[in-house]
Structure formats: structure tokens, C-alpha cells
C-alpha positions in Angstrom: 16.8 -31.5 -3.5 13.9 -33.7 -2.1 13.3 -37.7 -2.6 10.7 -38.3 -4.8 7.5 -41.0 -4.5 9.8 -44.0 -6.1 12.2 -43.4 -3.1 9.6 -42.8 -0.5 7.8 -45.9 -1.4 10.8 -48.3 -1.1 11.6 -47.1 1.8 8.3 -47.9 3.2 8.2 -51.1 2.3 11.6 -51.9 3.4 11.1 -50.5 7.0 7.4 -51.8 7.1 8.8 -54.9 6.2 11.7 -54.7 9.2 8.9 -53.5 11.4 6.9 -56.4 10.6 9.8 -58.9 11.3 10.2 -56.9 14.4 7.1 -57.6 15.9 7.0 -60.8 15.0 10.0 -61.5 16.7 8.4 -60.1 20.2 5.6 -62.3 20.1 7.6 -65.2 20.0 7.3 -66.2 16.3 10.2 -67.8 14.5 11.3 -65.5 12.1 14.6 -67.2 9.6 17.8 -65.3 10.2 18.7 -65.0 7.0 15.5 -62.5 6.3 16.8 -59.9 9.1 19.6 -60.2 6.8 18.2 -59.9 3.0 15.2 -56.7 4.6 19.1 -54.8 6.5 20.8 -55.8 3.0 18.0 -54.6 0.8 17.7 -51.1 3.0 21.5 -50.4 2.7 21.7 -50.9 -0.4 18.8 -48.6 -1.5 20.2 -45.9 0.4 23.6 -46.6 -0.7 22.2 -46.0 -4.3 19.9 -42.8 -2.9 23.6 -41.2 -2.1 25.1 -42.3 -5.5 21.7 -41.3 -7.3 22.0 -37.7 -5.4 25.9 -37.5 -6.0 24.8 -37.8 -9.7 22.2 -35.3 -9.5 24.2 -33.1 -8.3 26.5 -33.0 -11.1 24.0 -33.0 -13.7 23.7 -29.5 -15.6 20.6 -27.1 -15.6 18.6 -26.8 -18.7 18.9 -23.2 -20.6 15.2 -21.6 -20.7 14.6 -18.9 -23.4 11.5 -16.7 -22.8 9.6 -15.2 -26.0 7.7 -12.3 -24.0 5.5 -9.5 -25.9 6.8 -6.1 -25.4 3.3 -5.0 -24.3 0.4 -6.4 -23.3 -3.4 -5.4 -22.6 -5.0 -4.9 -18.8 -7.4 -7.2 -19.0 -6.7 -9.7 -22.1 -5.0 -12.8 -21.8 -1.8 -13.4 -24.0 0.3 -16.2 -24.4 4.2 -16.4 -23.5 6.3 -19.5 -24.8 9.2 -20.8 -22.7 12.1 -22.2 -25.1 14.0 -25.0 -22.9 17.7 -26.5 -24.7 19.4 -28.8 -22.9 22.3 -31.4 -23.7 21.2 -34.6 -21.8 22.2 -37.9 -23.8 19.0 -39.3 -22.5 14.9 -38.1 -22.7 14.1 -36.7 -19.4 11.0 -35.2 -18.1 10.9 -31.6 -16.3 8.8 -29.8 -14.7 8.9 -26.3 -15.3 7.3 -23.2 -13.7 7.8 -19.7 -14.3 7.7 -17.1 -11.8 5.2 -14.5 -13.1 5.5 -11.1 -11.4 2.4 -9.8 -8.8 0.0 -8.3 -10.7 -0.6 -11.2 -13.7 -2.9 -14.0 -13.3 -1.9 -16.9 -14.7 -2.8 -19.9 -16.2 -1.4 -23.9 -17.0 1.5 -23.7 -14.9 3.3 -25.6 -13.9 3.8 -28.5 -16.9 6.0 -31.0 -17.8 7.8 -31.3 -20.3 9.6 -33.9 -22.1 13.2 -33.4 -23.0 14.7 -35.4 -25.8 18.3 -35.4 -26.9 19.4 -32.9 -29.9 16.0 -30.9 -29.8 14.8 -27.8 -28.2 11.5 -28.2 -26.6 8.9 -25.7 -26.2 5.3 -24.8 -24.2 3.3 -22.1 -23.2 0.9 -20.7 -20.6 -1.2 -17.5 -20.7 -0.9 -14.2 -18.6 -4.1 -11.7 -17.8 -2.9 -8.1 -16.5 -4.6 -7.3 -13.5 -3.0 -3.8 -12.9 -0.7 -1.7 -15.3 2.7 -1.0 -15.4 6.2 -2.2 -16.1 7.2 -6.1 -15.2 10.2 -7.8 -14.9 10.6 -11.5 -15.1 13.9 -12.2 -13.2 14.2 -16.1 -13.0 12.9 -19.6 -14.4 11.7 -22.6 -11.5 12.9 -26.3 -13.3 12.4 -29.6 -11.3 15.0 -31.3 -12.3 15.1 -35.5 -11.7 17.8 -38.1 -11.2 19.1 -40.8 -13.2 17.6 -43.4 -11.2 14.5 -41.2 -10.5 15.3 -40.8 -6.4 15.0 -37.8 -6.2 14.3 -34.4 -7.7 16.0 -31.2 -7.6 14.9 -27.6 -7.8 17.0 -25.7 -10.4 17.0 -21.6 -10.7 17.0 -20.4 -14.4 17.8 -16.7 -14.6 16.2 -14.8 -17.5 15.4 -10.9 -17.6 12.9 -10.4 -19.3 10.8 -7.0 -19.3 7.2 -5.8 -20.5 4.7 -3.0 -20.2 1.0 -3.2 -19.9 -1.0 -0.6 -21.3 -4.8 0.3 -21.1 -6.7 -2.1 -23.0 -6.8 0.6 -26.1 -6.0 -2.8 -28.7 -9.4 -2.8 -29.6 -9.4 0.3 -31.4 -5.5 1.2 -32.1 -4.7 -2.5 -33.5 -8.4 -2.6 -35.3 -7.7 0.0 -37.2 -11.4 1.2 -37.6 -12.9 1.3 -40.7 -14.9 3.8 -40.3 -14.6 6.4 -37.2 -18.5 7.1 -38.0 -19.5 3.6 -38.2 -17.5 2.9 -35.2 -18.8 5.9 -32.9 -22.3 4.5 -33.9 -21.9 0.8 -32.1 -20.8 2.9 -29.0 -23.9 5.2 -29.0 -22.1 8.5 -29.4 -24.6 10.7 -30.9 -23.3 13.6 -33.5 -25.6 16.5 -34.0 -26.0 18.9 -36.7 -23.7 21.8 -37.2 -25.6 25.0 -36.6 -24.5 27.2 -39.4 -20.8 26.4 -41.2 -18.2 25.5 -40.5 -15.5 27.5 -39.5 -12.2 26.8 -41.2 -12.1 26.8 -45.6 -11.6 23.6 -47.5 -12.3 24.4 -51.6 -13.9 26.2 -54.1 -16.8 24.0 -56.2 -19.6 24.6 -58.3 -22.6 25.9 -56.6 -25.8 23.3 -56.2 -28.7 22.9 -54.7 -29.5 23.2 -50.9 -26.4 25.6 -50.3 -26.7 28.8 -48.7 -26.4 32.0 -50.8 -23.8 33.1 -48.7 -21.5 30.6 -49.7 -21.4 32.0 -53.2 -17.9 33.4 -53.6 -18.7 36.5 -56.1 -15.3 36.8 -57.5 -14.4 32.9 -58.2 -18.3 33.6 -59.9 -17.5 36.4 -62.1 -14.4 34.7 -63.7 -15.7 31.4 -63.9 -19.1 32.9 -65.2 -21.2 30.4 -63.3 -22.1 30.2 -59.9 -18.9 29.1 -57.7 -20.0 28.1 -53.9 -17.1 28.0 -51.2 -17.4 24.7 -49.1 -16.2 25.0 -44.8 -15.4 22.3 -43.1 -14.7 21.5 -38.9 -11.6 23.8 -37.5 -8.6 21.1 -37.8 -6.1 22.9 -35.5 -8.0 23.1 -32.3 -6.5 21.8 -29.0 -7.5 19.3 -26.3 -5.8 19.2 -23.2 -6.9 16.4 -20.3 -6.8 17.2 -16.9 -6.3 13.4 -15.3 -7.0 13.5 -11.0 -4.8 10.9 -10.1 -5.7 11.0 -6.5 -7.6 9.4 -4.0 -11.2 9.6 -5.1 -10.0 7.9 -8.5 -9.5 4.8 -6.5 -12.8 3.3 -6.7 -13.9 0.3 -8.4 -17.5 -0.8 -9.4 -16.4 -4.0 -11.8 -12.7 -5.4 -13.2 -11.5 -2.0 -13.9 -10.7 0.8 -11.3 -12.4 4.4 -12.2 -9.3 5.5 -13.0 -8.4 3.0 -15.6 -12.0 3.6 -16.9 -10.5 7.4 -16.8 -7.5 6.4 -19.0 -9.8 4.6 -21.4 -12.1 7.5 -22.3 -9.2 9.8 -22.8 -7.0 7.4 -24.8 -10.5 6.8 -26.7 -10.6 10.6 -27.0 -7.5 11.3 -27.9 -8.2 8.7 -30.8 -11.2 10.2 -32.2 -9.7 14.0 -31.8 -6.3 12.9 -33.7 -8.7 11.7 -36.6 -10.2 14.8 -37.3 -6.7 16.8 -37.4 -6.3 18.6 -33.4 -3.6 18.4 -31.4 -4.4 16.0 -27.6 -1.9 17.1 -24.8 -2.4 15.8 -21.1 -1.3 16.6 -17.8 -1.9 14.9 -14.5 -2.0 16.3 -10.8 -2.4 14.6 -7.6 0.2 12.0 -8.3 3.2 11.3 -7.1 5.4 12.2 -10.4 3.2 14.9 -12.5 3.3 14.3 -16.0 2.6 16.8 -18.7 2.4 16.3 -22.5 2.0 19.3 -24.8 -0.6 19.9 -27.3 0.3 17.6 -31.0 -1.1 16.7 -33.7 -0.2 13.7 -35.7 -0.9 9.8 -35.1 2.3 9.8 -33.3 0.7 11.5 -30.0 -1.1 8.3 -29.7 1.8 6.5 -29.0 3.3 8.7 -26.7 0.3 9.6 -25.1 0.6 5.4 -24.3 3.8 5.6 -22.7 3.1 8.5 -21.0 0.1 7.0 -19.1 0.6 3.3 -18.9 2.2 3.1 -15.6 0.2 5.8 -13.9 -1.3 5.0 -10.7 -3.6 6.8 -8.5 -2.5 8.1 -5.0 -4.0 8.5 -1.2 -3.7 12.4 -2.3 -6.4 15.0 -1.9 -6.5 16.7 -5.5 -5.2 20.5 -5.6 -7.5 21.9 -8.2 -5.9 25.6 -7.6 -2.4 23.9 -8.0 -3.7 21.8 -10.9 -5.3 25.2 -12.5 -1.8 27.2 -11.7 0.1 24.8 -13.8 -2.0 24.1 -16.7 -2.4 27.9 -16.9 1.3 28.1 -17.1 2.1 25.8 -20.1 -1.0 26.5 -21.7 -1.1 29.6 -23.6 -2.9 28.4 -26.6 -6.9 28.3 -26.3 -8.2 24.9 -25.6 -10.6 22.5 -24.6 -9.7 21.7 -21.0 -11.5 18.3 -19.9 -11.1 17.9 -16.2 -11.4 14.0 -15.4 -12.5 13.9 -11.2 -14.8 12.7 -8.7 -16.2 15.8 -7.2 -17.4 15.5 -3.4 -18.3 17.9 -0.6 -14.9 19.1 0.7 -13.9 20.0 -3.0 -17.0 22.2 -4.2 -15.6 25.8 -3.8 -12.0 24.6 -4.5 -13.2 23.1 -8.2 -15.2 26.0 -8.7 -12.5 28.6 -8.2 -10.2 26.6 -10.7 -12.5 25.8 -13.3 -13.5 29.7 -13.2 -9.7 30.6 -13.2 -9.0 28.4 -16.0 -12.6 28.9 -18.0 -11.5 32.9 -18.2 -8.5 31.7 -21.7 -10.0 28.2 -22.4 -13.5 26.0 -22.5 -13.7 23.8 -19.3 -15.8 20.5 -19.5 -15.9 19.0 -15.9 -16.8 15.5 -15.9 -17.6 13.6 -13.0 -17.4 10.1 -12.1 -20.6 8.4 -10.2 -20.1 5.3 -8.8 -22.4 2.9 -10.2 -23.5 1.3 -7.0 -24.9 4.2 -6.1 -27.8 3.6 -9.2 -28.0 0.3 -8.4 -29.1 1.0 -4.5 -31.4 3.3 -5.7 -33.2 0.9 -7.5 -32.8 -2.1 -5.9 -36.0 -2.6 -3.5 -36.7 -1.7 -0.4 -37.8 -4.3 2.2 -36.1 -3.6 5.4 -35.0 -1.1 8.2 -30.7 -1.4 6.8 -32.3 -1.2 2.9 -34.2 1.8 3.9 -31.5 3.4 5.3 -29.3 2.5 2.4 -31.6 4.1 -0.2 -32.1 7.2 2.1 -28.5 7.8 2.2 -28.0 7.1 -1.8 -30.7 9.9 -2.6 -29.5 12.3 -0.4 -25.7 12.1 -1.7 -27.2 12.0 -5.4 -29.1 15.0 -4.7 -26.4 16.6 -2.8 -24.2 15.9 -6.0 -26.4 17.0 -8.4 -26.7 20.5 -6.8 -22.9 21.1 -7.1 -23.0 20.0 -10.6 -25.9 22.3 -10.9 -23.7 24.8 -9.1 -21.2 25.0 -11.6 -23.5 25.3 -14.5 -25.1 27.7 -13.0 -22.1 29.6 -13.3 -21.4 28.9 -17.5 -19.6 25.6 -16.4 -20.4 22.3 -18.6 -20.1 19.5 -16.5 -20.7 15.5 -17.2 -21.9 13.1 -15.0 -21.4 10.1 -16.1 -20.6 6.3 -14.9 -17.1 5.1 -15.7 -18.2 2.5 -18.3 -20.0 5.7 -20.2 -17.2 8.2 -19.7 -15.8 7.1 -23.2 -18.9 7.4 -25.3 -20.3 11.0 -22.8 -16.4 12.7 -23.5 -16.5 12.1 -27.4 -20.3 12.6 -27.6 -19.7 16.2 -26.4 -16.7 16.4 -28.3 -18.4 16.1 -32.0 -21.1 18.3 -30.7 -18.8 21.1 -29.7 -16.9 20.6 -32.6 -20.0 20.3 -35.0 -21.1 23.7 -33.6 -17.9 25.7 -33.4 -18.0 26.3 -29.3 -14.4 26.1 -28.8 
């Protein structure tokens, strides 16, 4: 409980005028007796009625504060959350109400007022942007409560669990429905090349035309049907995608809003998406975390979902990435031939230890390495040169990049596809090389 303004004011102005009376009376100036009287009356009185105000207060009940939370929101997106606030106060009353917002969410218009009026339920809102993902509880409700007589102003603690999760910002695509996975992979720039040859898995029987291949021709459907009878291929449905997600240390940079491992989580759910459209099955399996995670190989819109909940609340480590413990496990689960996407920031210390892995693994499935490069790096390679620190910037920036580029030429040397890509193009590089894979029956 603290006095408000009203109750700091009078008392000003009662002791200021005492004060003044006061000082009047030291130099000698007449001052009537009966206004030492009225200002001591007048000061007694108010806090007499401070006491009885705060007595009152004190008895008055808390408001009840319903919270109407999403069950999930998007990193990055603002969302709205409406607070519900009954009461049963004979009287209108302003509050002021703030909500306590768990770390992590950056919020806006709070705190407000509010105005309370007898018999009906009142209601505002304030937005919420995820900064981070995860699971967050909201444990309790801030009212400022005032007196009757407007002394003074209590602060009242509304409990209210409330919990919800926020997920990689996959809304754009999952809630949009796309019309058209084609149209859609256009606006990103994915490229699809031509299949070389057919395709490898039968879809129907049709009447031969013109432009198809002779050996499509299925003699016998020809020889009962007495007229040309072509066999028509289309892409293998029942082919398997498994993501290799380094959770550790080297996925912790950050280059704009989004860490690289959130960009990480985007291209994979993006992916995943893309993959579950054209009928194969999207596992995942992390390492370099603190609590591994593996999903198996499905197909079905479903993944998706759990694919979600399996990843929303992953966060990357201080860990050094074990690819030959990574590589161990994943050779374990996975008997199945796959396309194995390993998600990483190579450096120096990890050159022979991802090449031994990706070999081990490459031996039952096909490997795709790809490589995040911190986009800071471009941009001090471009930026110009001027002075002695700028120069010695740009020399260190080529040198890395070249350094880098001759361990992803390593590894390619050796058969290895690898991708080396900025975060923000990870999405669009992964699905890019997906449909040309695919397209050419490579895996």
C-alpha cells in the first residue's frame, strides 16, 4: 500500500501552510491563534481519514483476472492476449492492471487502466513478440487497486496459470496452406531441374502420345488393347529424409533477429514440409544437446506436427559436436537407406572428425553436409578498405573463407555433397537440392 498524489498534495499544503505560520511566528509577525488551530485541525483530521481510508482498503476484495492465452505462438510475430477482469464493487472504480510476462517476450501497452463498472466484466489487451522459443508459464496478475476516498493505492497479486509454447515461426507456410507447392517454391527462388531419364517408381497405364519414349510402350497392355499403351513413372514416394540438427556451440551465432540455429530449424521444418508433400517419410535426430532427441522416419501430414513439438523448445549448448558419436547413433536406428542432411558449422578443429563420420555414414545412405557461413563474413569482404584495422579485417575474412572453402572442397573431393550457404538461404539451398535429387533419382 502507498499514498497516492491526492494524499501527498494535501499533505503539502497542510505542512507548508504550518511551516509558513511557523516562520512567521519567528520573525515577529502576529499570526491569529485560532489559525495554529484550524492548519493542526485540518492535518489531524486528514490523517485521521488516511487511516480510516487505508482501514477500508484493506478490507476491500481483489478483482478476479481471467487470461485468454494462445496455446502457441510464433518466434518472432506479435500476438495479442486479452485479460478478462470480474469484480463485485457497488461503485465504478478504476485499476491499473499489469501482467507479468515471462523473460523471453517483449511486450507491448502495459500497463493500462481500466474502468471497472458494477455488474459487467471488463476486458483489454496488450501484444506479446517471442524473442526465444520454448515453454512459458504465466504464474500471476499485478492490479493497483485504489481507496474509497482515493488516499491511497494498493498492490494486489492475481494468481493465474497459464501455459504456452512458442514454435519456429513455420505459420507462414503450415497455417497458409499453400496453394500451390510449385508456385510457392518459385517466390523463394528454389530452382527444379529436369529429370534425367524417368522416373523411378510406376503410376498408370495410358494411351501412348507424342514426345514419349519408345521404351515406355508396355507391349502386352499394347497387344490386348490393340493400340499403342505407354506406361507413365513418376518421383519414388517412399524415400526417407533423416536431419542431423548440431545443437552445439557453433550453432550459437546470430547475424540478424534469429540465431543460426533457429534459421537451422526453419529450413528443416521448411523441408520437412516440402518432402511430406511429395509422399516420403522426414525423421530427425539431434546431438550435441543436452537431451538428444530422435524421431523416426514417417510419412503422413502428421510428422509435421510432431516434428513441431519435438523441436520447439530445443536450444543450442556450449558443447563441442561429436560427429563420430552423432554418426554411431544414427547408424544405429537407421537401417533403412536415406538422405542424411547434416545441419553444422564446420571449423578447423572438426575437419578430420566430419570427414570420418560423413564417410562412415555415406557407406548405407546419401550424406548432404551443409554448412552455415556467417554473413558478416560477406559483408567484410565487401565493405571497403580504407584503413590499417579494415585491412586487417578483410585479410583475416579471406583467409578463413579460403581456409573454409578448402575443407568443403575436401569433402567433395572425397564423393561428399556439401552446401554452403548463409542461414537466411539455408531454406531455399536444402529444398533446392532436394527436388534436384529427387528429379534425378540420386538417392
Amino acid at each position: 500500500m502507498k499514498p497516492t498524489r491526492l494524499l501527498l498534495t494535501w499533505l503539502g499544503v497542510l505542512l507548508g501552510l504550518n511551516i509558513l505560520m511557523g516562520a512567521s511566528a519567528a520573525l515577529q509577525f502576529k499570526v491569529p491563534a485560532t489559525l495554529h488551530s484550524v492548519a493542526w485541525g485540518l492535518l489531524l483530521a486528514l490523517l485521521l481519514l488516511a487511516m480510516l481510508d487505508a482501514a477500508r482498503l484493506r478490507r476491500r476484495p481483489s478483482a478476479r483476472v481471467y487470461r485468454a492465452l494462445p496455446g502457441s505462438l510464433a518466434l518472432g510475430r506479435w500476438e495479442e492476449i486479452r485479460l478478462y477482469v470480474e469484480h463485485d464493487y457497488p461503485q465504478p472504480l478504476t485499476v491499473q492492471v499489469f501482467d507479468h510476462v515471462p523473460d523471453g517476450l517483449a511486450v507491448e501497452n502495459q500497463p493500462q487502466f481500466i474502468q471497472l463498472r458494477p455488474g459487467e466484466r471488463a476486458q483489454l489487451g496488450y501484444r506479446v513478440r517471442p524473442l526465444r522459443r520454448g515453454h512459458f508459464h504465466f504464474s500471476r496478475c499485478e492490479l493497483l487497486l485504489p481507496s474509497p476516498l482515493g488516499l491511497w493505492s494498493a498492490r494486489r497479486w492475481v494468481v493465474t496459470h497459464d501455459e504456452t509454447r512458442v514454435y519456429p515461426d513455420f505459420a507462414r507456410l503450415y497455417g497458409a496452406q499453400l496453394r500451390g507447392v510449385d508456385n510457392w517454391l518459385s517466390q523463394l527462388g528454389v530452382r527444379q531441374h529436369q529429370r534425367r531419364g524417368l522416373g523411378l517408381e510406376f503410376h498408370q497405364l495410358r494411351e501412348f502420345r507424342e514426345g514419349d519414349s519408345l521404351r515406355q510402350i508396355d507391349w502386352k497392355a499394347t497387344a490386348r488393347q490393340r493400340t499403342p499403351i505407354a506406361r507413365e513413372y513418376q518421383d519414388e514416394r517412399d524415400q526417407q529424409i533423416v536431419f542431423m540438427l548440431d545443437c552445439g556451440q557453433h550453432m550459437r551465432s546470430q547475424d540478424d533477429e534469429l540465431p543460426h540455429f533457429d534459421h537451422a530449424l526453419n529450413a528443416c521444418l521448411l523441408l520437412s514440409y516440402v518432402a511430406l508433400r511429395q509422399g516420403d517419410a522426414v525423421g530427425l535426430c539431434t546431438f550435441a544437446s543436452d537431451q538428444p532427441r530422435y524421431l523416426k522416419p514417417v510419412k503422413g501430414s502428421g510428422q509435421l506436427n510432431l516434428l513441431l513439438n519435438a523441436v520447439y523448445d530445443l536450444q543450442t549448448t556450449r558443447k563441442t559436436a561429436d560427429y563420430q558419436a552423432a554418426a554411431s547413433q544414427l547408424l544405429a536406428r537407421q537401417k533403412r537407406r536415406a538422405l542424411v542432411i547434416i545441419v553444422t558449422n564446420l571449423r578447423d578443429e572438426e575437419d578430420e572428425a566430419l570427414m570420418a563420420a560423413v564417410q562412415r555414414i555415406s557407406r548405407h545412405h546419401r550424406v548432404l553436409v551443409a554448412s552455415l557461413r556467417e554473413e558478416v563474413l560477406d559483408q567484410l569482404r565487401q565493405a571497403p578498405v580504407q584503413t590499417l584495422p579494415e585491412a586487417l579485417a578483410y585479410c583475416g575474412t579471406v583467409d578463413y573463407l579460403n581456409t573454409r572453402n578448402q575443407r568443403h572442397d575436401r569433402l567433395s573431393a572425397h564423393g561428399l555433397s556439401v552446401l554452403d550457404t548463409l542461414p537466411s538461404a539455408l531454406g531455399a539451398g536444402l529444398v533446392t537440392r532436394y527436388l534436384e535429387w529427387k528429379k534425378a533419382g540420386v538417392f
